[in-house]
DOSE-553419 format. One line per field, with one value per residue (C-alpha): residue in one letter; x, y, z. Coordinates in steps of 0.001 Angstrom, whole numbers, plus 500000, padded with zeros to 6 digits. Example, Ala and Ser with C-alpha at 12.3 -4.5 7.8 and 13.67 -1.06 7.14 Angstrom:
REM DOSE-553419
aa: (A | S)
X: (512300 | 513670)
Y: (495500 | 498940)
Z: (507800 | 507140)
This chain:
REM DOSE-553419
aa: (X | X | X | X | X | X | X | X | X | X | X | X | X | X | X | X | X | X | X | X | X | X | X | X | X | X | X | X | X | X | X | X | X | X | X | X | X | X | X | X | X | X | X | X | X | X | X | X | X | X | X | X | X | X | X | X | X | X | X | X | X | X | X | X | X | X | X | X | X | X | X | X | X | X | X | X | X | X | X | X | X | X | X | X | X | X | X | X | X | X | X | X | X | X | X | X | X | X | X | X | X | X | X | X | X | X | X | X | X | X | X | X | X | X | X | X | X | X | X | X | X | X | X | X | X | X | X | X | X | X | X | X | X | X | X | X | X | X | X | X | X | X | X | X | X | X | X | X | X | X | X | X | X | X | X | X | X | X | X | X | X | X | X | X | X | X | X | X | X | X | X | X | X | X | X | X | X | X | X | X | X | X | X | X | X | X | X | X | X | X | X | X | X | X | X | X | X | X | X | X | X | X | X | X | X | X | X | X | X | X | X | X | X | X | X | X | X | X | X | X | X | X | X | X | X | X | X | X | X | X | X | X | X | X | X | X | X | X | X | X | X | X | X | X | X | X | X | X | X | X | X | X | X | X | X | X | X | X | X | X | X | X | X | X | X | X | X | X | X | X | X | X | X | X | X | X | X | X | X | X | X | X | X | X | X | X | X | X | X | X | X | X | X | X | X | X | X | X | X | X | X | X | X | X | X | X | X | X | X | X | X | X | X | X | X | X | X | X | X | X | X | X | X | X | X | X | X | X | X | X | X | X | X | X | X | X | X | X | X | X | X | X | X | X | X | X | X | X | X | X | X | X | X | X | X | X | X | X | X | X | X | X | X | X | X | X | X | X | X | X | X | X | X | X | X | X | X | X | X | X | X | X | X | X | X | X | X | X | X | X | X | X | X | X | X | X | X | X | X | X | X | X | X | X | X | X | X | X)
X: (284192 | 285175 | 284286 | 282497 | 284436 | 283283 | 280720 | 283471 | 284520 | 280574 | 279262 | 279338 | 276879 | 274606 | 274470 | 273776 | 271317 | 269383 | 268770 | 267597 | 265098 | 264255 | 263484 | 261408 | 259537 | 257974 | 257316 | 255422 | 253637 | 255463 | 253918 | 254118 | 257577 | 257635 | 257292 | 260068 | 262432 | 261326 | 262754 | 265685 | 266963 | 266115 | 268513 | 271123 | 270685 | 271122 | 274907 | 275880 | 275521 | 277382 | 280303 | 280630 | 279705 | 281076 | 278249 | 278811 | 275118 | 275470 | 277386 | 274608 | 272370 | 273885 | 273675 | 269880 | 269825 | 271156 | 269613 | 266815 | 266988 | 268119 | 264571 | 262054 | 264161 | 263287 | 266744 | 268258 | 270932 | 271581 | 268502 | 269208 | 271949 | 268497 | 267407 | 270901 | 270165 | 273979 | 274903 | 274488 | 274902 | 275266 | 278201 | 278083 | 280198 | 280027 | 279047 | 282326 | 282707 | 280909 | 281340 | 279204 | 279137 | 279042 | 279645 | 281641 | 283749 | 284106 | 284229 | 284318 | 281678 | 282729 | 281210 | 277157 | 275763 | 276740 | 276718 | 276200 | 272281 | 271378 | 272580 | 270735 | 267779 | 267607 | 268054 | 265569 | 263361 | 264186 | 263189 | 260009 | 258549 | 259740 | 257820 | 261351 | 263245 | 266503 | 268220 | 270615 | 269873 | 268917 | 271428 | 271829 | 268898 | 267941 | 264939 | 263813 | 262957 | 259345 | 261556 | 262884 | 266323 | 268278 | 269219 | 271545 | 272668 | 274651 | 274160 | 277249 | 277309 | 278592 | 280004 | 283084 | 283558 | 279965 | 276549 | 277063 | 274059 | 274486 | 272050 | 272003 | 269967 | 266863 | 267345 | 263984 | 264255 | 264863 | 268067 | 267668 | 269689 | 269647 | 271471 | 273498 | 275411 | 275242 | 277640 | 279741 | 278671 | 278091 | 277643 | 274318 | 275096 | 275813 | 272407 | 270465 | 272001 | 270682 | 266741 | 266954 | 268075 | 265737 | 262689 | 263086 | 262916 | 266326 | 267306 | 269461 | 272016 | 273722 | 276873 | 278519 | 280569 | 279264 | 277868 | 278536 | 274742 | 274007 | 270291 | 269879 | 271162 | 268651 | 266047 | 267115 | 267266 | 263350 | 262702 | 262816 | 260332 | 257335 | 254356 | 251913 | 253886 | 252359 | 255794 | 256246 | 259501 | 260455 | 263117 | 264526 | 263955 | 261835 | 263851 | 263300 | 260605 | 258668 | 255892 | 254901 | 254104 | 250261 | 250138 | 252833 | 252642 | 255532 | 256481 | 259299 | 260441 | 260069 | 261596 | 260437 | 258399 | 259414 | 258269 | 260451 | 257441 | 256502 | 259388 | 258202 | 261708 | 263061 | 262743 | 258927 | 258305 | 259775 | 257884 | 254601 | 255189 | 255188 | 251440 | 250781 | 251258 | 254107 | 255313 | 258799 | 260351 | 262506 | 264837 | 266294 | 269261 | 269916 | 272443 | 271524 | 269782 | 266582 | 269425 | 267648 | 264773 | 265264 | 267040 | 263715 | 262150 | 264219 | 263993 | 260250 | 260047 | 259631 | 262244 | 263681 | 266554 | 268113 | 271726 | 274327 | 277531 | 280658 | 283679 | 284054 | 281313 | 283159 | 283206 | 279491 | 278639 | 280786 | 279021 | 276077 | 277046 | 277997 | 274634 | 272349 | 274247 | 273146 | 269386 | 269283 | 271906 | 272353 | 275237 | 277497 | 277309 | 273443 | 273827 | 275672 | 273637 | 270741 | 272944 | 273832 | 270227 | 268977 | 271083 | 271412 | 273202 | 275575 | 276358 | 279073 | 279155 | 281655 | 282287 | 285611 | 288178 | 287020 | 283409 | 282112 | 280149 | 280547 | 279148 | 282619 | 281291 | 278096 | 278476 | 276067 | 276618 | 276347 | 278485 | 280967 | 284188 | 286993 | 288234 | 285128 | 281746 | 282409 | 281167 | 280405 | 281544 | 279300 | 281155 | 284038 | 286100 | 289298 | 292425 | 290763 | 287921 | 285754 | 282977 | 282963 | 281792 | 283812 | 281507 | 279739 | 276563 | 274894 | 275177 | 271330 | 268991 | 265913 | 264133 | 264606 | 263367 | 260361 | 259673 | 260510 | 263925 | 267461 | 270072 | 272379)
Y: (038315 | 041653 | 044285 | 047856 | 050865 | 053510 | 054550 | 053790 | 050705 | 048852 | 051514 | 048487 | 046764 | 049419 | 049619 | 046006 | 045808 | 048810 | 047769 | 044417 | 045882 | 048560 | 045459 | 043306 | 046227 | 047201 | 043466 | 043001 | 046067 | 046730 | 050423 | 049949 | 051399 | 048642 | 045409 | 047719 | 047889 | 043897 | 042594 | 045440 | 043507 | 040294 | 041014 | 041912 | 039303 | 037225 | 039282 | 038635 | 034638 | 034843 | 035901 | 039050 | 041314 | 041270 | 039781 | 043357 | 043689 | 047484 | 047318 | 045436 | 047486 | 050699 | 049377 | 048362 | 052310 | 053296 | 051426 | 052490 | 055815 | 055396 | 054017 | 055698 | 057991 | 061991 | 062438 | 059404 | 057672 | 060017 | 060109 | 058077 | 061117 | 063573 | 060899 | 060718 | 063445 | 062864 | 065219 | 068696 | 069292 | 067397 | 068364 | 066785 | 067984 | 065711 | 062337 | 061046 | 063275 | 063772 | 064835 | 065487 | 067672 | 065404 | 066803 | 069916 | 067479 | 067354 | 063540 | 062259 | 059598 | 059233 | 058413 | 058493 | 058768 | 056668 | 059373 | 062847 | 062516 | 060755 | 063207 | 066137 | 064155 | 064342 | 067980 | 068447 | 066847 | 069091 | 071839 | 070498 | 070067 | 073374 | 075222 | 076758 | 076682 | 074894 | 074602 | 075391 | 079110 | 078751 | 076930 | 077985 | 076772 | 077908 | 076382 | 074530 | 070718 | 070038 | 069223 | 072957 | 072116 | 074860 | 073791 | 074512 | 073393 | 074176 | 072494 | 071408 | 074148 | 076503 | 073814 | 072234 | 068983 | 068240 | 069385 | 070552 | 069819 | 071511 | 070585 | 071737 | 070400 | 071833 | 071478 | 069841 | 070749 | 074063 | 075108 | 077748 | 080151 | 078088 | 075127 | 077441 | 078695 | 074631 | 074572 | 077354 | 079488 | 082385 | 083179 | 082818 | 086936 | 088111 | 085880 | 087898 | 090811 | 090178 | 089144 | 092839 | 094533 | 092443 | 092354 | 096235 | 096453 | 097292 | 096713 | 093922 | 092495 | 089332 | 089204 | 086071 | 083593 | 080806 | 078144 | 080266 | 079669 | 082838 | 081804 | 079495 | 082379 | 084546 | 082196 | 081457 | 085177 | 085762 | 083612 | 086964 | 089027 | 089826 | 087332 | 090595 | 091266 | 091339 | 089639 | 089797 | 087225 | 088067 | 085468 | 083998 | 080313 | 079667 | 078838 | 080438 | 078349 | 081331 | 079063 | 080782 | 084182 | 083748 | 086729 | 085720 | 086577 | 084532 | 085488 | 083814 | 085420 | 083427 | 083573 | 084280 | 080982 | 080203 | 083187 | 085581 | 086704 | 086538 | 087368 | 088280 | 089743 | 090527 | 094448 | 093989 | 092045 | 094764 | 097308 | 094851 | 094579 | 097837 | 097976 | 094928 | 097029 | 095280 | 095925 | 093831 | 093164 | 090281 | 089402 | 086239 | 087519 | 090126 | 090049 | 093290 | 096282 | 094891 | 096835 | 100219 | 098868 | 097189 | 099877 | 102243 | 100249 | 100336 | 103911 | 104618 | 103234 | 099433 | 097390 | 094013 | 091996 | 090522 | 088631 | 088958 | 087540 | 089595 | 088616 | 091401 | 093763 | 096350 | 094438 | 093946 | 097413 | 097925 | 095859 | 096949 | 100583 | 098700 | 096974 | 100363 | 101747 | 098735 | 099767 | 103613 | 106567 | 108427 | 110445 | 108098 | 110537 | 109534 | 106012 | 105807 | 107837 | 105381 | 102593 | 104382 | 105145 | 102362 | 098979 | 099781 | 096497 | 094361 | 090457 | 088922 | 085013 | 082326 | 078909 | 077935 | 075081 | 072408 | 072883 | 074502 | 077995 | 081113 | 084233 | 086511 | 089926 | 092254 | 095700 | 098733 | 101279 | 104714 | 106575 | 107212 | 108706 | 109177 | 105424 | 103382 | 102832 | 103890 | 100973 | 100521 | 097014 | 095174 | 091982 | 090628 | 087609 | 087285 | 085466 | 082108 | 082850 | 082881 | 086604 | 088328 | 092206 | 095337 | 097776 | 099078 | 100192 | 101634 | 104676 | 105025 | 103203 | 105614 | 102651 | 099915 | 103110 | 103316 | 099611 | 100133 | 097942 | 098659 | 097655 | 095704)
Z: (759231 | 758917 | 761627 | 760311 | 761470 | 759365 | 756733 | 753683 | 755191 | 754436 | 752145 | 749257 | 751364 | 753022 | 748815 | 748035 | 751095 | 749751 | 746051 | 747297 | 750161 | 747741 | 744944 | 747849 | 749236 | 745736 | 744886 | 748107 | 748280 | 751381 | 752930 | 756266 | 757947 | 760829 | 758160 | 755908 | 758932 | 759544 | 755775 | 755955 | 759534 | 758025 | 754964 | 757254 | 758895 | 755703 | 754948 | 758343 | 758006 | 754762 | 756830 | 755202 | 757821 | 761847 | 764420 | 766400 | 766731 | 767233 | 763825 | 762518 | 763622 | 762159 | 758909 | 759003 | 760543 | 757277 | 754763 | 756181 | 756049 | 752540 | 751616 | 753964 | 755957 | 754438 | 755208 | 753404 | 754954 | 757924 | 759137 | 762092 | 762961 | 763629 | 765838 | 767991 | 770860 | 771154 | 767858 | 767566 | 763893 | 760827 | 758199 | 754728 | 752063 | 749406 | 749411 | 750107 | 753381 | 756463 | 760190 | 762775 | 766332 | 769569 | 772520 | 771261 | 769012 | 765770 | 764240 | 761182 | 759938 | 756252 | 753264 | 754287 | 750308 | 747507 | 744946 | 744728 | 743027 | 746311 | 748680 | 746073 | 745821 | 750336 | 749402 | 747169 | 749568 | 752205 | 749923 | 749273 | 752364 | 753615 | 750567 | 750284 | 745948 | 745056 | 741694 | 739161 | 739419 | 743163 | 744277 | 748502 | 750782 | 754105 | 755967 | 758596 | 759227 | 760708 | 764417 | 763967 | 762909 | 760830 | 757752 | 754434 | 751826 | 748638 | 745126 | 743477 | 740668 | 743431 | 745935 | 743943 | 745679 | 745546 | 747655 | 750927 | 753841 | 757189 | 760130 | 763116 | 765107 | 766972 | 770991 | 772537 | 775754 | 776584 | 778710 | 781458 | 782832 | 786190 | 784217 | 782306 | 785591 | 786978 | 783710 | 784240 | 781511 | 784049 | 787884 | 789545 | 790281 | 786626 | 785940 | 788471 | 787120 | 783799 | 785193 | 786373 | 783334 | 781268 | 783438 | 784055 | 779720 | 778705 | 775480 | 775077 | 772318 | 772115 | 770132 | 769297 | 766569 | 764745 | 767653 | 770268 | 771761 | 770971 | 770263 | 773357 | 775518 | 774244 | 774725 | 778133 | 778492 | 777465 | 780729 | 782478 | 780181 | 782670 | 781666 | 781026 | 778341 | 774233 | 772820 | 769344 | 767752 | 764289 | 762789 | 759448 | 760647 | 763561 | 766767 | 769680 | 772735 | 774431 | 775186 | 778518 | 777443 | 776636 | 774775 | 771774 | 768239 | 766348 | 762493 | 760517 | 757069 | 753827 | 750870 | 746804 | 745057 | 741930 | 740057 | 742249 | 744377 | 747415 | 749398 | 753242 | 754787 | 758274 | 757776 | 756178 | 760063 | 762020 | 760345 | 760868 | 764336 | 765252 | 764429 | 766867 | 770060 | 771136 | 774496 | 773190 | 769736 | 769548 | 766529 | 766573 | 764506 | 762430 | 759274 | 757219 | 756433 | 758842 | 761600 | 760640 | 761088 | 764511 | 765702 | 764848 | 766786 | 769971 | 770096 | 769469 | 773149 | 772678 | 774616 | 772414 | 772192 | 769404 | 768388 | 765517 | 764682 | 766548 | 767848 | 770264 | 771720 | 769560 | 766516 | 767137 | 767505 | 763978 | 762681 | 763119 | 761697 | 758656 | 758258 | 759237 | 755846 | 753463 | 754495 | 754717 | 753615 | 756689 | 758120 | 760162 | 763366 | 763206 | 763239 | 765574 | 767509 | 766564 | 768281 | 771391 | 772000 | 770979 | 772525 | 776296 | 776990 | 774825 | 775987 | 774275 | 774362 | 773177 | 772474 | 774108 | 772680 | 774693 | 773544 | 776252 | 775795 | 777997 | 778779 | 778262 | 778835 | 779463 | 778929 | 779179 | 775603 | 776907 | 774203 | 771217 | 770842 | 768364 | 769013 | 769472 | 771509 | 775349 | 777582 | 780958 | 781478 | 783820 | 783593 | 782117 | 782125 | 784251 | 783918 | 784261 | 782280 | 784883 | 784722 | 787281 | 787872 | 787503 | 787502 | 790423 | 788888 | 785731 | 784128 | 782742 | 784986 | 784141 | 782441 | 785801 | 788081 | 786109 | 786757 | 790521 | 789978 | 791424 | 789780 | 792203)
């Protein structure tokens, strides 16, 4: 008997298994998922006295996993992978190759689909139950599964080695700030320091790289927002758990149907909200032109927050200059104007090597010169990347007087 180490090593029979459960299940009528999951272990069960396959139950039990997924599973044979609280995010590219997050690792699982029309077919699904278009002249997909993961995926007319699916996964419970300084990722004093700046309305942005938690520090962020609040959330793919502000209006963009109408975009929310009497605008990310808009926003006297993708606090704030151009033709002098006045405080966080994600800097933006943004750096990370505070105090703290806060 041999024993399973890998998806390649007993793709022939997760194969085998399937075509016969798939024949049984139509000859019997079989609808129910609990009698499918019955014959599928019985099968197995079957291979397994044959000698062919290793008595490992948990090996055993992978396979029925698989097979069925393949069969009833909307996300074919990975489907058990959304169920594993253990992974983070899901990487297939190609049939022949996937890997998955755990723990901050990366690890390989193999081969997971036995041809490429399988793994398009789970993507095609996807598509269709988000109400979102992919195809030949469509080819890139972003939406969301019904749990809230983010999802994408890439047709093989643009992806060479076959379509690409990238999950990552939706987080169920919701981390706090408390639990993000139990883990390191900041001091209990730079967290107080930020329930001050954010409960006395300052405008906050958090800069980050790919995984960097840049969304879960944002939501653990909106922890602070006073409960009177009218909050309105504007983002691509619906992420962000706010559930204890009562008064909450949430709006997610979506994209063109089939005849190229219909589009609903980031800048067309903004705008929107505006006329909601918000008393704070928050953009789960922004990537483009909707930076004009946002930053409109933040200086007709509404407080927000918001994320983007920077390596630096100074990258971020480059950034940004580049995407206010793509939206609106203005003088450079007056953008950046536009971003001094409207970001009072950038927070720049980062996913280390070992996994683990940290906040590496908070800075207050208070002004431009010939060689880049002039910060006040609240915070910033030492030697042993540990944050701790360098400055003494803020430079603007009108809007915290106004709420009757001092910043400490």
């Amino acid at each position: 008997m041999r024993s399973i180490q890998s998806g390649t090593e007993y793709l022939e029979y997760v194969d085998e298994i399937s075509k016969e459960a798939s024949r049984l299940i139509v000859e019997r009528g079989i609808t129910n998922d609990v009698k499918a999951r019955e014959l599928i272990d019985d099968l197995v069960s079957d291979f397994q006295t044959k000698g062919v396959l290793s008595e490992h139950v948990e090996e055993l039990k992978r396979i029925s996993e698989l097979v069925f997924g393949r069969l009833r599973g909307s996300l074919g044979a990975i489907s058990h992978l959304l169920q594993d609280d253990s992974v983070n995010e899901i990487m297939i590219n190609g049939p022949d190759k996937g890997f998955i997050e755990r723990k901050g690792a990366i690890e390989s699982i193999g081969r997971s689909f036995a041809s490429e029309k399988e793994l398009e077919q789970v993507i095609r699904r996807i598509a269709t139950s988000s109400r979102r278009e992919i195809n030949e002249l469509s080819p890139i997909l972003d939406a969301r599964l019904p749990d809230g993961s983010r999802v994408n995926a890439v047709l093989k007319n643009v992806a060479l080695d076959g379509p690409v699916l990238t999950i990552r996964k939706f987080r169920h419970e919701k981390i706090t700030m408390d639990e993000m300084t139990a883990k390191g990722s900041l001091t209990p004093e730079a967290a107080n320091t930020l329930r001050i700046l954010v409960s006395g309305g300052m405008n906050i942005f958090v800069c980050g790289g790919t995984s960097s938690g840049k969304t879960t520090f944002l939501n653990a962020l909106a922890d602070y927002i006073p409960r009177n609040e009218r909050v309105i959330t504007i983002e691509d793919s619906a992420e962000l758990k706010l559930g204890d502000i009562e008064n909450l209006v949430r709006m997610e963009c979506r994209n063109a149907n089939v005849t190229g109408r219909g589009t609903v975009n980031m800048a067309m929310l903004i705008k929107s909200s505006l006329r909601m009497r918000p008393d704070r605008i928050i953009v789960g990310e922004v990537r483009g032109e909707e930076v004009s808009d946002m930053l409109q926003a933040l200086n007709t006297g509404h407080s927000g927050m918001s994320t983007g993708h920077g390596n630096t606090v100074q990258g971020m704030l480059r950034r940004l200059e580049a995407m206010y151009i793509m939206g609106a033709e203005m003088p450079m002098d007056a953008i950046r104007a536009q971003i001094i006045e409207g970001i009072d405080i950038m927070v720049h966080v980062a996913r280390l090597s070992d996994g683990s994600r940290r906040v590496l800097e908070i800075s207050e933006v208070i002004g431009y010169e010939k060689d880049g943004y002039l910060l006040n750096k609240l915070y910033v990370t030492d030697d042993n990347m540990k944050i701790v505070k360098k400055a003494k105090g803020l430079k603007n703290d009108v809007k915290l007087k106004l709420r009757g806060l001092i910043y400490e």
